[in-house]
C-alpha positions as YAML, in Angstrom:
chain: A
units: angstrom
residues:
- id: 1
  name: UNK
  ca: [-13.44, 1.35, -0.61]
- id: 2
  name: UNK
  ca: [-11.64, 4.48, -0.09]
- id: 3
  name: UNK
  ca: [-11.09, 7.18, -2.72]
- id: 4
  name: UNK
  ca: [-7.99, 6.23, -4.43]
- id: 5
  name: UNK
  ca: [-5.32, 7.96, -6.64]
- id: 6
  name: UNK
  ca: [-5.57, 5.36, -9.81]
- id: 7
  name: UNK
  ca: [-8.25, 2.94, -10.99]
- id: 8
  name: UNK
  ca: [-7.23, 0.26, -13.23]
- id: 9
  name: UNK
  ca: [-9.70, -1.88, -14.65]
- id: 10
  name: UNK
  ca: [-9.27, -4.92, -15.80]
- id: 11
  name: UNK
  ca: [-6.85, -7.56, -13.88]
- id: 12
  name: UNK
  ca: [-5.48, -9.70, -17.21]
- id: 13
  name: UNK
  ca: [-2.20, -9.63, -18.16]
- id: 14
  name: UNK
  ca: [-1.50, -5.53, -19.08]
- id: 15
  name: UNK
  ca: [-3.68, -4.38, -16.23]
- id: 16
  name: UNK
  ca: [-1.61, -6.33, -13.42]
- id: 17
  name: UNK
  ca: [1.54, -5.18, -15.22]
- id: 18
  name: UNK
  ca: [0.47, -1.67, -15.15]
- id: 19
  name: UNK
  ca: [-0.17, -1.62, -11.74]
- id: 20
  name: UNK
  ca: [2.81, -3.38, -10.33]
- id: 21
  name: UNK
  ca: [4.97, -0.80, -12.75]
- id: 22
  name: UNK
  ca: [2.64, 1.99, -11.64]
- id: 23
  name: UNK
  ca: [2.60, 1.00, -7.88]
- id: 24
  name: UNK
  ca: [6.39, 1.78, -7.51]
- id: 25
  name: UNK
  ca: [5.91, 5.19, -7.86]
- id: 26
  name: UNK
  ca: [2.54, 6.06, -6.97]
- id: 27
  name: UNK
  ca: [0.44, 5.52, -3.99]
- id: 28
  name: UNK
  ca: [-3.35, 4.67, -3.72]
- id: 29
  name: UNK
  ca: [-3.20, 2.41, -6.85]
- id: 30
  name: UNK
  ca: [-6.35, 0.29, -7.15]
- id: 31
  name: UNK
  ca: [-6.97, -2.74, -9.37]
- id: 32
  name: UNK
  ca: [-10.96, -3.48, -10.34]
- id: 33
  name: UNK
  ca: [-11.63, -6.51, -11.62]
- id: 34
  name: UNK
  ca: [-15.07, -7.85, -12.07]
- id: 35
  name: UNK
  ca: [-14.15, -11.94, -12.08]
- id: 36
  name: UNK
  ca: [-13.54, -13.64, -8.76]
- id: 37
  name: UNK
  ca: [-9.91, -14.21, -9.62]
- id: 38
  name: UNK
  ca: [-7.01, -12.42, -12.41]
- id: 39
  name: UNK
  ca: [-6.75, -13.50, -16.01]
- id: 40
  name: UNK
  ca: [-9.94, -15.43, -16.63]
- id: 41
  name: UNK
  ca: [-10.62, -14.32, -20.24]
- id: 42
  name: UNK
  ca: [-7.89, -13.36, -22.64]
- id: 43
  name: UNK
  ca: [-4.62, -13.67, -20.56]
- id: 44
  name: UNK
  ca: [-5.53, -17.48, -19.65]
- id: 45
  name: UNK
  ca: [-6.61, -18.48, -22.93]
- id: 46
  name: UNK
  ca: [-4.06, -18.00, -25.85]
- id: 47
  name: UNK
  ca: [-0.51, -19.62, -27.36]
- id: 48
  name: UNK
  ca: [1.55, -18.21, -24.39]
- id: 49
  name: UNK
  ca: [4.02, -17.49, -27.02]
- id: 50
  name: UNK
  ca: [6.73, -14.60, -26.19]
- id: 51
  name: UNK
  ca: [6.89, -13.33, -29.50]
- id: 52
  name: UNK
  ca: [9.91, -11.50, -31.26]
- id: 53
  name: UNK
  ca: [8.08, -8.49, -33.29]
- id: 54
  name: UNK
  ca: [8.24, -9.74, -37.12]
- id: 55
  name: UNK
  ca: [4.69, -9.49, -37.94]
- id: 56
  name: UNK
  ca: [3.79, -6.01, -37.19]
- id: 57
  name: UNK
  ca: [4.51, -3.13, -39.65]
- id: 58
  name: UNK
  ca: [7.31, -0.94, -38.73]
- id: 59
  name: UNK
  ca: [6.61, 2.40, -36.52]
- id: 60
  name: UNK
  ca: [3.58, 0.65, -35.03]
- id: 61
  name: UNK
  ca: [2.83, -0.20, -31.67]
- id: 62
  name: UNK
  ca: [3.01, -3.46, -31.67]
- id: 63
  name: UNK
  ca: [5.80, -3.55, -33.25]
- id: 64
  name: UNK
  ca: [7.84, -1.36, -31.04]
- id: 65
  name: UNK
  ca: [6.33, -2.61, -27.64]
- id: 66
  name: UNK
  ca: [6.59, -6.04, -28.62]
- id: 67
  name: UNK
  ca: [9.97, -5.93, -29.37]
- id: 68
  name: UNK
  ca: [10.98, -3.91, -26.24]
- id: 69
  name: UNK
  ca: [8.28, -6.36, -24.36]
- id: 70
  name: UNK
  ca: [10.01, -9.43, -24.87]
- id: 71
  name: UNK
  ca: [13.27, -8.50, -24.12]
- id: 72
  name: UNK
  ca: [11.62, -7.31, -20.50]
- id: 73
  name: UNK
  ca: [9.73, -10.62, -20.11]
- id: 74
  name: UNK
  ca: [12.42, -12.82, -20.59]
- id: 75
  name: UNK
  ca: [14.48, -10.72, -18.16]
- id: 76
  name: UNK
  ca: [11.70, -10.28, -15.81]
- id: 77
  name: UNK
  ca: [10.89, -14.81, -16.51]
- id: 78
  name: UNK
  ca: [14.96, -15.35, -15.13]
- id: 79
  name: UNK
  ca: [14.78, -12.96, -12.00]
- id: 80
  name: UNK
  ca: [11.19, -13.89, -10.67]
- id: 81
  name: UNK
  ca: [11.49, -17.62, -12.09]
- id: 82
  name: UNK
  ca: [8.62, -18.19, -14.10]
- id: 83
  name: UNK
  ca: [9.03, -21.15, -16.10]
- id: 84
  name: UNK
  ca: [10.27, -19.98, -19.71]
- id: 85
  name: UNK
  ca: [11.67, -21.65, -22.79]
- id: 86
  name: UNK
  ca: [13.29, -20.01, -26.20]
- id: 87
  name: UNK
  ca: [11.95, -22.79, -28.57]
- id: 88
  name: UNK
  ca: [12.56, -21.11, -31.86]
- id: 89
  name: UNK
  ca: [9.76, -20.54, -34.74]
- id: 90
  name: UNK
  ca: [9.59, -21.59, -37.91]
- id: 91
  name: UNK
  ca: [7.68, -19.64, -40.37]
- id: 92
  name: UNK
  ca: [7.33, -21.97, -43.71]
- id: 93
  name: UNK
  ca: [6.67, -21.31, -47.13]
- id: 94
  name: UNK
  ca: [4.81, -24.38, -49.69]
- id: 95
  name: UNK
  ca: [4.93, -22.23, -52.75]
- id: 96
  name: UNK
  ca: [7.16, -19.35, -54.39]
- id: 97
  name: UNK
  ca: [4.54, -16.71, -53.75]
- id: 98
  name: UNK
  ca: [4.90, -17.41, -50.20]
- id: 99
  name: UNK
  ca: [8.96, -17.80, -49.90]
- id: 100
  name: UNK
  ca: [8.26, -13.67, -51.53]
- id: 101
  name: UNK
  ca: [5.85, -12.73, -48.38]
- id: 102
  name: UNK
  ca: [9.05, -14.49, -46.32]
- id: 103
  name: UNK
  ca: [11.33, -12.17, -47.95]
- id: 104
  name: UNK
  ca: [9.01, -9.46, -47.05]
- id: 105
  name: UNK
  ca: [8.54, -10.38, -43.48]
- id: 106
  name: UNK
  ca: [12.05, -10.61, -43.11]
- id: 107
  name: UNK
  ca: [13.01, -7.42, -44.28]
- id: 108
  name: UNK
  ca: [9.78, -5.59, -41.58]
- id: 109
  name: UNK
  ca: [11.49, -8.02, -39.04]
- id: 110
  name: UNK
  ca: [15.11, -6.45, -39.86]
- id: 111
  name: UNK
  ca: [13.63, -3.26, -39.99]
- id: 112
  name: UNK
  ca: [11.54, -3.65, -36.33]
- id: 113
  name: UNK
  ca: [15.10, -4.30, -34.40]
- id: 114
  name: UNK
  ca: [14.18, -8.05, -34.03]
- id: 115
  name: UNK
  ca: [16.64, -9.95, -33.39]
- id: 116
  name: UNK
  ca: [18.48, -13.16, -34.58]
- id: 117
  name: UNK
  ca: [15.66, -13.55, -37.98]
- id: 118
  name: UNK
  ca: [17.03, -15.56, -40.85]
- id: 119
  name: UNK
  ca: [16.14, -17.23, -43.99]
- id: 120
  name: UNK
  ca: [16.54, -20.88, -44.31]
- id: 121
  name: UNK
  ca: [16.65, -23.39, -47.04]
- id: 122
  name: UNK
  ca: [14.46, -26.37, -47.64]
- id: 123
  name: UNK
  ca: [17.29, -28.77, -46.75]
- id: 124
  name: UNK
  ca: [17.97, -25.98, -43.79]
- id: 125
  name: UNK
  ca: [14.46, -26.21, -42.27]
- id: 126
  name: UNK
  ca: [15.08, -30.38, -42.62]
- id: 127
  name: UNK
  ca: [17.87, -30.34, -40.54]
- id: 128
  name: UNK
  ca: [16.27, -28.83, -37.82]
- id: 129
  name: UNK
  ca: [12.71, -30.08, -38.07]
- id: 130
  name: UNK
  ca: [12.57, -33.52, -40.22]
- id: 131
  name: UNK
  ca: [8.54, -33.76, -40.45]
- id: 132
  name: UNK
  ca: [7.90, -30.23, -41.44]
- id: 133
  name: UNK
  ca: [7.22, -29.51, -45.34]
- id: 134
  name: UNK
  ca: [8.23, -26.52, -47.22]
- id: 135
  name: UNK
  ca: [10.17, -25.05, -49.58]
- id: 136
  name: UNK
  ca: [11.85, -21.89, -47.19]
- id: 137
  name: UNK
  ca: [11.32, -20.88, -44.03]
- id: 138
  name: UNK
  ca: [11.81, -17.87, -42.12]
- id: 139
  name: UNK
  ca: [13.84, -18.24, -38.77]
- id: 140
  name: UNK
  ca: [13.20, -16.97, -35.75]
- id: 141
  name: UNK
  ca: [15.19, -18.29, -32.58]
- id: 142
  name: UNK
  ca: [13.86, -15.79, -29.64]
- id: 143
  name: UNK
  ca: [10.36, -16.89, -29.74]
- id: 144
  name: UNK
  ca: [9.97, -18.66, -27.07]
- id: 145
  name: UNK
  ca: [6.69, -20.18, -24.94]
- id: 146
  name: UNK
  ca: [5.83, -19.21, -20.95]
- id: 147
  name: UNK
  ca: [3.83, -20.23, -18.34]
- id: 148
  name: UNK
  ca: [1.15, -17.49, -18.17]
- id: 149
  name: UNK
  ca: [-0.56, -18.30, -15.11]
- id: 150
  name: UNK
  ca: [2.61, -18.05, -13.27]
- id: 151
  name: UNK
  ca: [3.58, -14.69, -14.76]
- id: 152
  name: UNK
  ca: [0.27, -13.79, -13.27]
- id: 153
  name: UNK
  ca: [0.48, -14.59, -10.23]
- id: 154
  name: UNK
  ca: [3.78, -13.09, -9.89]
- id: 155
  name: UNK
  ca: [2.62, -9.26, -11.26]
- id: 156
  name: UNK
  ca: [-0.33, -9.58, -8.94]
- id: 157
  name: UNK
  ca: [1.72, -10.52, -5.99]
- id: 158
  name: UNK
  ca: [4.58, -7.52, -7.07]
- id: 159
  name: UNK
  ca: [1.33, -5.09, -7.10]
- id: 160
  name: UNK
  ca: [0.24, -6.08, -4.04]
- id: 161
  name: UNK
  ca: [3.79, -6.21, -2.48]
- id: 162
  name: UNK
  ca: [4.17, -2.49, -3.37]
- id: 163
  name: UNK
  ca: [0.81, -1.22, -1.98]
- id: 164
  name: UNK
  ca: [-1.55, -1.84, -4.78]
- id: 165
  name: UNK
  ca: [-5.53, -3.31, -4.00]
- id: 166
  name: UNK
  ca: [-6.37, -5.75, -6.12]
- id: 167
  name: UNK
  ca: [-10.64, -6.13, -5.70]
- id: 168
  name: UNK
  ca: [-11.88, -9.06, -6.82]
- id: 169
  name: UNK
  ca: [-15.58, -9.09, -8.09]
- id: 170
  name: UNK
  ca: [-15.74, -5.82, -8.78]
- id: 171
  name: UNK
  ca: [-17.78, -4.57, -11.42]
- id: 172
  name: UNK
  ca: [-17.51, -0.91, -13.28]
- id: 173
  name: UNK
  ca: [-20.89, -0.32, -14.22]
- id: 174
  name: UNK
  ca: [-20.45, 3.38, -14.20]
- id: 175
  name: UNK
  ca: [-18.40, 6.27, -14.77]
- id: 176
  name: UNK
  ca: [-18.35, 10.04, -14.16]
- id: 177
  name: UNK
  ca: [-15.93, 12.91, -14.43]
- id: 178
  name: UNK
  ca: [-16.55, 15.73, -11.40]
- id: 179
  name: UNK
  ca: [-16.68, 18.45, -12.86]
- id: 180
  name: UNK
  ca: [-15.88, 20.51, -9.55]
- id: 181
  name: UNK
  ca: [-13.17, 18.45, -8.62]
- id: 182
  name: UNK
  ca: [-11.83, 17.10, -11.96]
- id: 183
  name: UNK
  ca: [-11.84, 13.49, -10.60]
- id: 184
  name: UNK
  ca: [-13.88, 10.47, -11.59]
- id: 185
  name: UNK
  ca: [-16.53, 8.90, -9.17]
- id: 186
  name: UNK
  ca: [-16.76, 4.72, -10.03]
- id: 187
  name: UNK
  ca: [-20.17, 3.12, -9.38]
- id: 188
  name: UNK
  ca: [-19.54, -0.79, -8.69]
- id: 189
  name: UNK
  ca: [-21.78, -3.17, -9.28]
- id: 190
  name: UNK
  ca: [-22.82, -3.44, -5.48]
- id: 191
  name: UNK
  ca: [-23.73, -0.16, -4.93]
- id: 192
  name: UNK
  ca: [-20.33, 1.21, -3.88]
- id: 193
  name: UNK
  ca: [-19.05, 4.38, -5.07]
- id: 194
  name: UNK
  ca: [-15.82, 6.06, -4.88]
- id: 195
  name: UNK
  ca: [-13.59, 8.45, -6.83]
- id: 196
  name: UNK
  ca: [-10.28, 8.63, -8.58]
- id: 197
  name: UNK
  ca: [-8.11, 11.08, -9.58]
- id: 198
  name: UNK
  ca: [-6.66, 8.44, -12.81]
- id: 199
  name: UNK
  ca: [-8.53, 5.92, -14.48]
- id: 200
  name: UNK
  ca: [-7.29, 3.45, -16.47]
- id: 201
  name: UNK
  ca: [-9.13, 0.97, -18.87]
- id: 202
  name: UNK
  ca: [-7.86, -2.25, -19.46]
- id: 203
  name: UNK
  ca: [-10.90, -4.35, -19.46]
- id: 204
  name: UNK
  ca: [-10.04, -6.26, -22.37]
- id: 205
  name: UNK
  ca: [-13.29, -8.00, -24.05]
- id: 206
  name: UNK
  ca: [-15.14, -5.50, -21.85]
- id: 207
  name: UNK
  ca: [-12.82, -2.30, -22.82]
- id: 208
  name: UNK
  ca: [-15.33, -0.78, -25.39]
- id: 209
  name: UNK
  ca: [-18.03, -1.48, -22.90]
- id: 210
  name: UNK
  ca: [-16.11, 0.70, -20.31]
- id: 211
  name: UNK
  ca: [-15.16, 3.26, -23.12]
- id: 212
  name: UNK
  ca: [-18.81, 3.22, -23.70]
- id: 213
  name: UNK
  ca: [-19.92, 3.77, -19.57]
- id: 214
  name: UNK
  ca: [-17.19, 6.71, -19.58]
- id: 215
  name: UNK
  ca: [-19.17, 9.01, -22.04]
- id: 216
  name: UNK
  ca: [-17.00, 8.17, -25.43]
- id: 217
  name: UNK
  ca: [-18.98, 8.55, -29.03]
- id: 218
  name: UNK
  ca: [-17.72, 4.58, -30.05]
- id: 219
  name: UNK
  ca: [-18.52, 4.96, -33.53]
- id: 220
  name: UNK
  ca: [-17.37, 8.44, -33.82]
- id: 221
  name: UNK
  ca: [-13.80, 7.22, -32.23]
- id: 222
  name: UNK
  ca: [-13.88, 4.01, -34.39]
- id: 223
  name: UNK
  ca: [-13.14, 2.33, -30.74]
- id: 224
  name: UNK
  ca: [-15.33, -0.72, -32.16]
- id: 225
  name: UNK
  ca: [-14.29, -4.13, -30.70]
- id: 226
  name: UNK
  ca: [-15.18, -7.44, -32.57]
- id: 227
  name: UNK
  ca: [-14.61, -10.23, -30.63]
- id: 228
  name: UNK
  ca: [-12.93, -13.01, -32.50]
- id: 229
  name: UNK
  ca: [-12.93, -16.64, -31.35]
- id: 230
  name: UNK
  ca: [-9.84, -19.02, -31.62]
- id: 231
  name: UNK
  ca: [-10.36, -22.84, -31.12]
- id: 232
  name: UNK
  ca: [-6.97, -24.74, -30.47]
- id: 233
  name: UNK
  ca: [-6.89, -28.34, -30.79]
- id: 234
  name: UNK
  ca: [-4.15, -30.75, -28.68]
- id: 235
  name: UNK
  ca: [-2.39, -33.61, -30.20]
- id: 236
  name: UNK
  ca: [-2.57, -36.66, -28.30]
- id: 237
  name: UNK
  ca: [0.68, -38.15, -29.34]
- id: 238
  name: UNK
  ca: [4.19, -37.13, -28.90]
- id: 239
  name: UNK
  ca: [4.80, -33.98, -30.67]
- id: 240
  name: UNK
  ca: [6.98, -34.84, -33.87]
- id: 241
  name: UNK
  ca: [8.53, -31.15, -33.95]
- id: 242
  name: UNK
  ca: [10.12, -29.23, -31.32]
- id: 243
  name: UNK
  ca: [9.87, -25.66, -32.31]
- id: 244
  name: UNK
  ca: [6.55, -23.46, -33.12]
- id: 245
  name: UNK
  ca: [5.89, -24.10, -36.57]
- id: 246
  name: UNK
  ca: [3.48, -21.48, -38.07]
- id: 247
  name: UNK
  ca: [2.48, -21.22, -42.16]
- id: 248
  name: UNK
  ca: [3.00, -17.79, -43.71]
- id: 249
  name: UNK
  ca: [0.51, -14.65, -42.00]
- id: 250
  name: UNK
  ca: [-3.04, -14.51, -42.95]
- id: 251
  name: UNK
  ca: [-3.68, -10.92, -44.89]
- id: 252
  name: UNK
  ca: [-3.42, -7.83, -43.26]
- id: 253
  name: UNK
  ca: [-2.53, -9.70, -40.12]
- id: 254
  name: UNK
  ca: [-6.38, -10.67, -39.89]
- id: 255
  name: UNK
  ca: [-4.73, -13.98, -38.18]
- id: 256
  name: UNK
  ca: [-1.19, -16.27, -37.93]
- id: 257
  name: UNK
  ca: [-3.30, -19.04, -39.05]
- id: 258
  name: UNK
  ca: [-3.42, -22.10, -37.78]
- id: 259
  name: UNK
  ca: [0.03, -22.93, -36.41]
- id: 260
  name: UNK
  ca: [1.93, -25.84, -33.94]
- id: 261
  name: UNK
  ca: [2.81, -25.08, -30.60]
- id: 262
  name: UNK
  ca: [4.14, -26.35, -27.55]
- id: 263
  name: UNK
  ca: [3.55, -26.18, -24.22]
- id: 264
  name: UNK
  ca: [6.45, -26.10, -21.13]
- id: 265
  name: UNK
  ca: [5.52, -30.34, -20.58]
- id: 266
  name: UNK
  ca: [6.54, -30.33, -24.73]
- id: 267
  name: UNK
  ca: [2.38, -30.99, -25.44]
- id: 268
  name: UNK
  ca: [1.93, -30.09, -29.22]
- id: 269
  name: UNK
  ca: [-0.68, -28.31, -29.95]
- id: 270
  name: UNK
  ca: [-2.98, -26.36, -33.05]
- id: 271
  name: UNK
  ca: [-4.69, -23.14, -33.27]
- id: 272
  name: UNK
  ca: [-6.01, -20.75, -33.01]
- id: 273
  name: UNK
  ca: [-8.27, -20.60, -36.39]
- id: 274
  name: UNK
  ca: [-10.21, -17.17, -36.60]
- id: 275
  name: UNK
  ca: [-14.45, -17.08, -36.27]
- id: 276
  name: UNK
  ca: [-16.24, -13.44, -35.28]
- id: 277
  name: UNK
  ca: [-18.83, -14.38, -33.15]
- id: 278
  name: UNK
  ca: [-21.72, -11.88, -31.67]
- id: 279
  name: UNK
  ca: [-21.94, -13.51, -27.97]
- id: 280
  name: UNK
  ca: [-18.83, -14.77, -25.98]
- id: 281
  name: UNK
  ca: [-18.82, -18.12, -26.29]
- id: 282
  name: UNK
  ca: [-16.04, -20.62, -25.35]
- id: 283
  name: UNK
  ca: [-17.78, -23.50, -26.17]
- id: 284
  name: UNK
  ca: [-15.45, -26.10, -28.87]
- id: 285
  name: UNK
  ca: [-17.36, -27.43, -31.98]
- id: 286
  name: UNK
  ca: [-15.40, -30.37, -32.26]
- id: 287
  name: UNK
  ca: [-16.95, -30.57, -36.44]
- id: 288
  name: UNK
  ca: [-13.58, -28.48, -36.72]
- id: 289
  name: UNK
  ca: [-11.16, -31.54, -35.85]
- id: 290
  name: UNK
  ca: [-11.36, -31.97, -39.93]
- id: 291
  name: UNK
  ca: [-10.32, -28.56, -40.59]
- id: 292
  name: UNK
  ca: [-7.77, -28.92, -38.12]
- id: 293
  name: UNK
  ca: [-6.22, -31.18, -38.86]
- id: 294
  name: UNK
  ca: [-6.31, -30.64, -43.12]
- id: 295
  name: UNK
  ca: [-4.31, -27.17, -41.41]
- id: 296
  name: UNK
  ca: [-2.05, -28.78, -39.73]
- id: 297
  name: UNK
  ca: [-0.84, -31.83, -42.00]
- id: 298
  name: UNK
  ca: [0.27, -28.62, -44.19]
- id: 299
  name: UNK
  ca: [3.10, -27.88, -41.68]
- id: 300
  name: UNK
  ca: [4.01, -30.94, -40.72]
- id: 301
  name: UNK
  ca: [3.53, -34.24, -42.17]
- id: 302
  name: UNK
  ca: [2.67, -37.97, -40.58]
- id: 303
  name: UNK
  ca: [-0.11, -36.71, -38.08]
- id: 304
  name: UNK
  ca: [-2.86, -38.66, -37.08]
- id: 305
  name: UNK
  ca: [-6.19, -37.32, -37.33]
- id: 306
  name: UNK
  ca: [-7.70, -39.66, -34.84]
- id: 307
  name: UNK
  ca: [-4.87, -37.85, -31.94]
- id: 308
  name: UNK
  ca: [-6.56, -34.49, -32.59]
- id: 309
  name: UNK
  ca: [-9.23, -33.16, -29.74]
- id: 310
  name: UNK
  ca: [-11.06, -30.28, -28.56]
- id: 311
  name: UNK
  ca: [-8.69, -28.13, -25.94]
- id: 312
  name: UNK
  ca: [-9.41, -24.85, -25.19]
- id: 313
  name: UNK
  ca: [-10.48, -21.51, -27.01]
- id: 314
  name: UNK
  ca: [-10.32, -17.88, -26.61]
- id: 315
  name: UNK
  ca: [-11.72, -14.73, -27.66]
- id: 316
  name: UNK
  ca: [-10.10, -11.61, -29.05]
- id: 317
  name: UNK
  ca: [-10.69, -8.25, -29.00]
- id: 318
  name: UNK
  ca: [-10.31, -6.94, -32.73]
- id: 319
  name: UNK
  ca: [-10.78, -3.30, -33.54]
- id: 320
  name: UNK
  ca: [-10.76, -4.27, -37.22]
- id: 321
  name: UNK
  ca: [-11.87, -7.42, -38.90]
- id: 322
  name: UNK
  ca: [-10.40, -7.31, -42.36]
- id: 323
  name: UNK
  ca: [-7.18, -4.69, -42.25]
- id: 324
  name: UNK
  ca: [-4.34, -3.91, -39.63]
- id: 325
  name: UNK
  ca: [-5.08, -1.79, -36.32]
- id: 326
  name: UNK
  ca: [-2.73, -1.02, -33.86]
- id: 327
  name: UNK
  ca: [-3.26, -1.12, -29.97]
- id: 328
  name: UNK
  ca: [-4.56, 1.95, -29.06]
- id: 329
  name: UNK
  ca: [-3.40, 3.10, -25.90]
- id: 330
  name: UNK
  ca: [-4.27, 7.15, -25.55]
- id: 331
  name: UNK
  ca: [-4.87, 9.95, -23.18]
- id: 332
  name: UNK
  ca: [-8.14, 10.83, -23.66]
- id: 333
  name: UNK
  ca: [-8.15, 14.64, -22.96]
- id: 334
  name: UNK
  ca: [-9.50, 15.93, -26.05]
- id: 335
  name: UNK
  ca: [-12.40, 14.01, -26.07]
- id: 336
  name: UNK
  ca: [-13.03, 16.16, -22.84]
- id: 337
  name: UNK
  ca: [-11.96, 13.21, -20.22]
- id: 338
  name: UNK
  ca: [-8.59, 14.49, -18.68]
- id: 339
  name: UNK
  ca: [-7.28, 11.93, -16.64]
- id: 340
  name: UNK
  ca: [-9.06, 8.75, -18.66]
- id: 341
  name: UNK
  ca: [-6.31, 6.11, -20.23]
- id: 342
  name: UNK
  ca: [-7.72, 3.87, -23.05]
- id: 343
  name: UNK
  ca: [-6.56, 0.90, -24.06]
- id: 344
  name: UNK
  ca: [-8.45, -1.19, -27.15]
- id: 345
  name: UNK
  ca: [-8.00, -3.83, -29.06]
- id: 346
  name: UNK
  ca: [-4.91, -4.98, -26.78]
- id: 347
  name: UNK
  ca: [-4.90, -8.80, -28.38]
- id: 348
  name: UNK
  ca: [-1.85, -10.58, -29.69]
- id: 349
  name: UNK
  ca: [1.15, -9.50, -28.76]
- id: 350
  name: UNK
  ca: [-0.40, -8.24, -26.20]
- id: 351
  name: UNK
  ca: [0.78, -10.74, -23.36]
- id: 352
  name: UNK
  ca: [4.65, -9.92, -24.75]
- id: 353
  name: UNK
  ca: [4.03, -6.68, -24.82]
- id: 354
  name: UNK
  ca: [2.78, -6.61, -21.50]
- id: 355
  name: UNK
  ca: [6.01, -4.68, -19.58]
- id: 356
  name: UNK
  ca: [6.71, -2.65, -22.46]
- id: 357
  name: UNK
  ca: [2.92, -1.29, -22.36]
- id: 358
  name: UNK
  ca: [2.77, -0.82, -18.66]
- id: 359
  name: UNK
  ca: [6.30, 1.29, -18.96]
- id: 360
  name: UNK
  ca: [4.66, 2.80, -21.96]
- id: 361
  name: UNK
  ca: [1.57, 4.09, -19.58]
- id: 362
  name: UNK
  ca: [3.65, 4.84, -16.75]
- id: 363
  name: UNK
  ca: [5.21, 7.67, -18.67]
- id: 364
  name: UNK
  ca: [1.98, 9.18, -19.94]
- id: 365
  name: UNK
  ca: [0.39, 9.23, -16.34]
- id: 366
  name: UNK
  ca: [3.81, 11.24, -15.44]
- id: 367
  name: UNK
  ca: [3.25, 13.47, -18.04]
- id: 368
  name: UNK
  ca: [-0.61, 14.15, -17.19]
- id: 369
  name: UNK
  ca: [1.03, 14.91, -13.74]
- id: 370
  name: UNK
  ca: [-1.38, 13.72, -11.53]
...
């Protein structure tokens, strides 16, 4: 491999939009990715819900780049058809202290730009959705569900299209700023070396890891990622709502809870619930079908327990387990690495988010100027 102008690593979701935006503009953009193939980890193992920005508090990133990020994804889902649908959310509340948090979420959703968001009675919410149970609801009709593997496949093909390498089974195992040159030399995990002039790290589950290789103090940055696993369990029969039902926000955004969505066939499903674990594991204890579906008969009423079963998990990168952190997504110059782009802790809404962030680091690498 040939020395190259950027280094992204990481080929999920943000890293392939990165480098198709980046790839436009810049020649000798290279994509490292240590799986044989893009998206194995977090981008192929979530909701795949385009979300409208509600949660997040106001001024943050997520906020801003998820509102700005689904407006782009749903324009970039029409031109490049990847199969889309705006189902609508429902956010319900089973007591009066929750109808306040609605009231409150509504208000950060008014005050975020979000579109559309609404209050709705009981008699409302049973009008639209006859087996869910609440009191209130909070309405949200741009949320909508995609089909991430084909929104994959389409930002690695635009990267590629506009001169961007994408190098499979590649693994960053080290990384060193010249200090005659100012550039960075990469050591693979074959062996291979070769330098850029950029680097950008968007490894994901691995993006402390890389922080780590790249010379930053973790603890000293608070750049600590805790990965946190989310089981999601299908529903066998067919699906008795046909919007994304979700109870009220955990605390501090700590998780949605365990919520009903669909997928583009209209299979229901439930998840994710939250679980730190030490070792990446996507292994399904299927003692949580009980759990499950206790959860899930709060939303929605009539289920069968017996049409409940293990589907898939995923693991998130948290850089805080019990309050709010935003992405971080920073030059790292004045910890002495000119010309090193972090990004932590990119977890949900990071797949909406996923244009807005790559325009977001286009205009930093402008303004480092290299």
């Amino acid at each position: 491999m040939t020395d190259v102008r950027v280094a992204i690593i990481g080929a999920g979701v943000i890293g392939l939009a990165i480098a198709a935006d980046l790839a436009r503009y810049f020649t000798g953009v290279v994509v490292l990715e240590k799986n044989d193939k893009f998206g194995k980890e977090i981008s192929s193992r979530n909701s795949e819900v385009i979300h409208a920005g509600l949660y997040y508090p106001s001024g943050s990133l997520k906020a801003s780049l998820c509102v700005e990020g689904a407006a782009l994804l749903y324009e970039y889902c029409s031109q490049n058809h990847i199969p889309h649908k705006k189902l609508g959310k429902l956010i319900v509340a089973t007591s009066i202290e929750e109808e306040e948090s609605l009231l409150r979420l509504s208000e950060q959703a008014h005050n975020n730009g979000t579109t559309g968001i609404r209050l709705i009675t009981a008699q409302e919410l049973r009008n639209k959705e006859t087996s869910v149970k609440a009191q209130a609801a909070l309405y949200s009709p741009n949320t909508g569900i995609i089909d991430s593997h084909r929104l994959l496949s389409s930002l690695c093909a635009e990267a590629q299209a506009a001169g961007a390498t994408i190098a499979f089974g590649n693994e960053v195992t080290g990384i060193t700023k010249t200090a005659s040159s100012g550039a960075y030399r990469l050591l693979l995990g074959g062996g291979e070396e070769f330098s850029a002039k950029l680097v950008i790290n968007c490894a994901g589950l691995g993006a402390e890891a890389m922080a780590r290789v790249a010379g930053i103090d973790i603890a000293a940055a608070n750049y600590r990622i805790y990965h946190c696993k989310g089981t999601y369990f299908s529903y066998a029969k067919p699906s008795p709502v046909g919007m994304l039902i979700y109870p009220v926000p955990q605390k501090h955004l700590t998780g949605l809870g365990i919520h009903a969505t669909l997928n583009l066939a209209g299979r229901l499903r439930f998840g994710p619930d939250t679980e730190y674990i030490e070792e990446i594991s996507y292994e399904i204890d299927e003692g949580k079908r009980e759990d499950f579906f206790t959860k899930a008969s709060r939303l929605i009423e009539g289920l069968d327990k017996d049409a409940f079963h293990p589907d898939l998990c995923g693991v998130r990168p948290k850089l805080g387990r019990e309050e709010f952190r935003d992405f971080v997504i920073t030059h790292e110059a004045a910890k002495g690495l000119a010309g090193f782009i972090n990004l932590l802790g990119i977890e949900s809404p990071g797949l909406t988010a996923s244009l807005a962030i790559a325009k977001y680091v286009r205009k930093m690498v402008a303004e480092i100027g290299y």
